[in-house]
C-alpha positions in Angstrom: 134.9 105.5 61.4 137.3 108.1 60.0 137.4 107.5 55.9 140.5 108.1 54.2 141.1 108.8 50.7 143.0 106.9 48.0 142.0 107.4 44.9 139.4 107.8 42.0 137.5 105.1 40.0 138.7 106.5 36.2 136.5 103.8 34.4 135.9 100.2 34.1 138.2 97.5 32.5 136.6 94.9 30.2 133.0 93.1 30.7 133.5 91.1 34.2 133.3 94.1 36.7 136.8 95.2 36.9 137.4 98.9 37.6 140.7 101.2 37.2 141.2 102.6 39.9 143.9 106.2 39.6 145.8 106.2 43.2 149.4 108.0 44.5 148.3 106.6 48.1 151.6 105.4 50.3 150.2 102.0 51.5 148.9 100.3 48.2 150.5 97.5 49.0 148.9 97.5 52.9 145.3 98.3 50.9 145.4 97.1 47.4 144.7 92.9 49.0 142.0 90.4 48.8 139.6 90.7 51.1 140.2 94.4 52.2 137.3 96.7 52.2 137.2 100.3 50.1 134.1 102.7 50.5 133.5 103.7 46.8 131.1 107.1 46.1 129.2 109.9 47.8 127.2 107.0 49.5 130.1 105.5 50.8 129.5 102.1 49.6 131.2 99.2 51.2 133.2 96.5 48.4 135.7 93.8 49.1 138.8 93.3 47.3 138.3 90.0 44.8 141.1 90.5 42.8 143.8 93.3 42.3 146.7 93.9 39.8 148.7 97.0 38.7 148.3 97.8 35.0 150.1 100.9 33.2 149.7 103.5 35.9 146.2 101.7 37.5 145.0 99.6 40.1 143.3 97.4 38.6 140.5 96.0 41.2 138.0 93.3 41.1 135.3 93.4 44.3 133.7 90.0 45.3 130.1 89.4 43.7 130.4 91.9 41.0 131.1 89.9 37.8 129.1 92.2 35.4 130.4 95.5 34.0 126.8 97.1 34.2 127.4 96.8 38.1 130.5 98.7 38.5 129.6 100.9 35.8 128.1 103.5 38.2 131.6 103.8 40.0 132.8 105.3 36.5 134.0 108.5 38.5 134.1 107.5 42.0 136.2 108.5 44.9 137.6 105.2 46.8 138.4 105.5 50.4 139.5 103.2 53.4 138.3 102.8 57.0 142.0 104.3 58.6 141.5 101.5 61.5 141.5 98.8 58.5 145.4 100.4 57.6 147.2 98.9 60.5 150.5 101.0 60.4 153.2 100.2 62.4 154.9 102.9 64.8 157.3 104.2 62.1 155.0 104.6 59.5 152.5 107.9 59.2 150.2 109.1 56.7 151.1 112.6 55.2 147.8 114.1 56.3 149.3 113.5 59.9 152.0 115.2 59.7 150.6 118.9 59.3 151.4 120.6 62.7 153.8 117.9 64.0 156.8 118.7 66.4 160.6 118.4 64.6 163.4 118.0 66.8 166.6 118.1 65.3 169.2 115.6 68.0 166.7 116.2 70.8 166.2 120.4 69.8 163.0 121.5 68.9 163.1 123.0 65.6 159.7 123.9 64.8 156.3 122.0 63.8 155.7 120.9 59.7 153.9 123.3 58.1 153.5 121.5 54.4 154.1 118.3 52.6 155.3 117.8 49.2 156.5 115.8 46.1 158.8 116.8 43.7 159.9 114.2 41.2 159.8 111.4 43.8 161.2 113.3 46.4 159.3 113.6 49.8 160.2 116.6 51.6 158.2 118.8 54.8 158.6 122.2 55.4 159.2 123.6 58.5 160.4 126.9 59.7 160.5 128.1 56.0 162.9 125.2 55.0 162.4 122.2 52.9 163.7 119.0 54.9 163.8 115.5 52.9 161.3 113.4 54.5 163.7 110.2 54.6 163.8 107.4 56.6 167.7 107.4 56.7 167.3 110.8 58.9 164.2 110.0 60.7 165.2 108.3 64.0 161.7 108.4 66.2 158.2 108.8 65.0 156.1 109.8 68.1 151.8 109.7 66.9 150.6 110.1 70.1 152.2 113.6 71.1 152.4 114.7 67.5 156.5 114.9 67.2 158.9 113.6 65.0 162.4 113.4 65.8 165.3 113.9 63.1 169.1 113.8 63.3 171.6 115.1 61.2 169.3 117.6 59.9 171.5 120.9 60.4 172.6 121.3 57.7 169.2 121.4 55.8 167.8 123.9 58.4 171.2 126.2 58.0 170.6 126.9 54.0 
């Protein structure tokens, strides 16, 4: 079991054992469902989704047979993780962790391997070769996982600045 992380429990919501949970993870919407399982603290422990629903800037999570405050109360500070065979991505989807060390090719030329991963204001971009690349679907036309590449196309003229 490989445990991923998503967020931080920043405190609980009300008196019926809802916690906010703080997350900027990609798949909220593949991990934030009924019936999913996070691994909350140190200790790992196992909780099933209940309920969920975004408030302000939180996800806002409920776990089945917690319906007392004073039982989620010692997740006040928390780290919240997933099992990454629960996640179920597809082929074209990748978590950023991943993509440290990966192969670009530029229309079938091998360009270099990603060095970084960033976000600036929304924008997702991967350095490689010393050159920031938008990470964007609209350029990304294969995601390989099992040898570690990615393949780009019309990318020149990000490499060339």
């Amino acid at each position: 079991m490989r445990f991923i992380y998503i967020g931080k429990v920043t405190n609980t919501h009300a008196l019926k054992g809802e916690i906010r949970i703080l997350s900027n993870f990609e798949f909220k919407d593949k991990v934030f469902t009924k019936g999913f399982k996070l691994y909350v603290g140190h200790l790992k422990t196992e909780e099933v989704i209940e309920t969920y629903r975004r408030h302000k800037q939180y996800d806002m999570v409920k776990f089945v047979g917690i319906d007392n405050i004073n039982d989620v109360i010692k997740y006040k500070g928390a780290s919240v993780f997933i099992n990454e065979e629960d996640l179920n991505l597809s082929d074209d989807e990748i978590l950023t962790e991943e993509l440290i060390g990966m192969k670009v090719y530029n229309d079938n030329s091998l360009v270099g391997n990603i060095t970084e991963y960033r976000e600036d204001n929304g924008n997702k971009n991967i350095r490689v070769n010393d050159k920031l690349i938008p990470f964007n679907k609209d350029f990304i036309s294969k995601i390989d996982k099992q040898n570690k590449e990615i393949h780009f196309h019309d990318i020149g003229v990000f490499l060339w600045k």
